[in-house]
C-alpha positions in Angstrom: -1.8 -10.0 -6.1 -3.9 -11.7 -2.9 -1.2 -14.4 -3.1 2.0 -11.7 -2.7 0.1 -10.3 0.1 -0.6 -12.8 1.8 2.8 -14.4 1.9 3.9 -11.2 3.0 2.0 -11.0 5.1 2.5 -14.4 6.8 6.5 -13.6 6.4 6.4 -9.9 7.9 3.6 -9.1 10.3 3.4 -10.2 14.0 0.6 -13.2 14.4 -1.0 -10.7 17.0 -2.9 -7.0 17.0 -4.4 -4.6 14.5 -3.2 -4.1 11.5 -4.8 -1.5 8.9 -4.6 -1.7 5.4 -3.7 1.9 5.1 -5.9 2.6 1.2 -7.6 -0.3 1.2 -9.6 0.4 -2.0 -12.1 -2.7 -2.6 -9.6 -4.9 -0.4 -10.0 -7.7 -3.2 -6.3 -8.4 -3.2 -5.9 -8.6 0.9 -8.5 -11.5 0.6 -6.2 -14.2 1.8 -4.4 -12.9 4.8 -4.9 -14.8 7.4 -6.6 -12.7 10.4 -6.1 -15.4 12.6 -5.1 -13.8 16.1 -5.2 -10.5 13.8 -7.9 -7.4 14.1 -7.7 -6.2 9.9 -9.1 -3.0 9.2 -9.7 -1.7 6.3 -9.5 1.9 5.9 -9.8 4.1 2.9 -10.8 8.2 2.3 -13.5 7.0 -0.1 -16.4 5.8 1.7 -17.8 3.9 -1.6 -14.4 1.9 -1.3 -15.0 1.1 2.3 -18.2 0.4 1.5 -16.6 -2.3 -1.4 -14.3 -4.0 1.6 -17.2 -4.7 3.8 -17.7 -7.7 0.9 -14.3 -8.6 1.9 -14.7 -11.1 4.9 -11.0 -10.9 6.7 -11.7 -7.2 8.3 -13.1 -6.5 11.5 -13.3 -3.2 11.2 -14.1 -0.5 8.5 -13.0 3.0 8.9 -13.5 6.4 6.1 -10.2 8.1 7.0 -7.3 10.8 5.7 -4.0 8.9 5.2 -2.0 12.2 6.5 -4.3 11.9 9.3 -4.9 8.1 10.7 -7.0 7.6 13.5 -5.1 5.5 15.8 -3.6 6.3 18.9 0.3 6.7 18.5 2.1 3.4 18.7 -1.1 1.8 18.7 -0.8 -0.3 15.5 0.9 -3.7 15.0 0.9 -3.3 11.0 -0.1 -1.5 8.1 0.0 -2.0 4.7 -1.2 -0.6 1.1 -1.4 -1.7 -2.7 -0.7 0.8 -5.6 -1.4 3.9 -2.9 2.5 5.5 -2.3 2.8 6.4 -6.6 0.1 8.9 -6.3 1.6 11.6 -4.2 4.7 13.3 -4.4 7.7 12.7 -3.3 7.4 15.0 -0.6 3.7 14.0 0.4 4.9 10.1 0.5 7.7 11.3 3.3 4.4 12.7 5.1 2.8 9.6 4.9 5.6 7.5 5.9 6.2 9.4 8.9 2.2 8.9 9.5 2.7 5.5 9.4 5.4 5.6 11.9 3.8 7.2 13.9 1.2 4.6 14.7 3.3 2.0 14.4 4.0 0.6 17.8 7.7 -0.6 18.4 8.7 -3.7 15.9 5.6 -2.5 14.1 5.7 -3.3 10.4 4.8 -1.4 6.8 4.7 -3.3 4.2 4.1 -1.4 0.7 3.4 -2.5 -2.6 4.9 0.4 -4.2 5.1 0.4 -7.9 8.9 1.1 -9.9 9.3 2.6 -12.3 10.0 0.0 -14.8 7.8 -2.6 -13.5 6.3 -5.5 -15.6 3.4 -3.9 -15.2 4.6 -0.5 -16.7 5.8 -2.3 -19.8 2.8 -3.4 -20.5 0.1 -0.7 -19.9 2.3 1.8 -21.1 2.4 0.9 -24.7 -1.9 0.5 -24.8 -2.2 3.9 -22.8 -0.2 5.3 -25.8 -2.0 3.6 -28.5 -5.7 4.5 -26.7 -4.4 8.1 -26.1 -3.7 9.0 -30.0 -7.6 9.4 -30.2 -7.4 13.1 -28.6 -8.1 12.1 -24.9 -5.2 10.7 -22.7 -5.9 7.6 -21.1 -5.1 6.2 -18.3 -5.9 3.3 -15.9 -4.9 4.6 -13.0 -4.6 7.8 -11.5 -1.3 10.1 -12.4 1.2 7.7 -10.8 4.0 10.9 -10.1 6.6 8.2 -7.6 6.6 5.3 -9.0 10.3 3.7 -7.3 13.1 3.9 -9.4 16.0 2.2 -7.6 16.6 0.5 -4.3 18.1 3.6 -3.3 15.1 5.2 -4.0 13.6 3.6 -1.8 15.8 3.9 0.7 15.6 7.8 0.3 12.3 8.4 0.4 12.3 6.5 3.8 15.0 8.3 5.3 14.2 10.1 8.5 10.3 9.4 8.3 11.0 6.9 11.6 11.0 4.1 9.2 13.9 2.1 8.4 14.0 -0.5 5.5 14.2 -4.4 6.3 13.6 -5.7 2.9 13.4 -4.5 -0.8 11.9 -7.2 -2.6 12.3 -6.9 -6.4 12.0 -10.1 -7.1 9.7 -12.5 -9.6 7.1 -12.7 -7.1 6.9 -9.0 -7.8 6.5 -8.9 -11.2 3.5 -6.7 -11.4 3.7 -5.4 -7.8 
């Protein structure tokens, strides 16, 4: 995954500013952005995650923080971006968060979010071992309820509608294949 961020990255975000990766878990797979001319931060509401990024030598700064409640000044942030965060709340908490996100974006600001669909390569293959593993008694899972996975382009483009944020590019594409 390090590589797909990264390239988007590179592609996406200004070469200048903050950016926050907005659920930044252990921050593994942000490893190769390049910070030049950047400030990363890596922010996260567990503190034993934040603690996990501090390994992870591209951030600058390391903050414990609510999602529906980011600590940045309005406009104040160049990008943001998260990793398998937007499929674990609703629908209608994801709008909430997106119109977070806009709202300390600063103009031209960009989100980029590796947002899971719902038939994913990934999907196809965890779902049939989460099955087998769950006829034990016990369901199993390896993530966390994932309740918004995307199902469509125009899923996409729904859930972003009037958050502030407007869609440049849907990329369901090879490089994507687990993404």
């Amino acid at each position: 995954l390090s590589r797909a961020v990264r390239a988007f990255a590179d592609e996406h975000f200004p070469r200048e500013g903050t950016f926050v990766e907005a659920g930044c878990g252990t921050a593994e797979s942000s490893s190769r952005i390049d910070p030049a001319g950047r400030t990363l931060v890596a922010m996260d509401i567990s503190r034993l995650a934040v603690r996990a990024a501090r390994r992870v030598p591209i951030f600058r700064g390391f903050l414990q923080g609510d999602l529906f409640r980011l600590p940045f000044r309005d406009a104040s942030v160049a990008g943001l971006w998260n990793l398998g965060v937007m499929e674990h709340f609703t629908p209608e908490e994801g709008r909430v968060l997106l119109r977070e996100f806009a709202r300390v974006l600063r103009p031209g600001g960009v989100a980029i979010l590796f947002w899971p669909p719902e038939f994913g390569a990934s999907r196809l293959l965890l779902a049939p071992i989460e099955a087998i593993r769950s006829r034990r008694g016990t369901p199993f899972r390896f993530f966390p309820d994932e309740v918004n996975r995307l199902r469509s382009r125009a899923h996409c483009v729904a859930m972003l509608e009037g958050t502030g944020l407007k869609p440049v590019v849907l990329s369901f594409g090879p490089r994507d294949l687990f993404i």
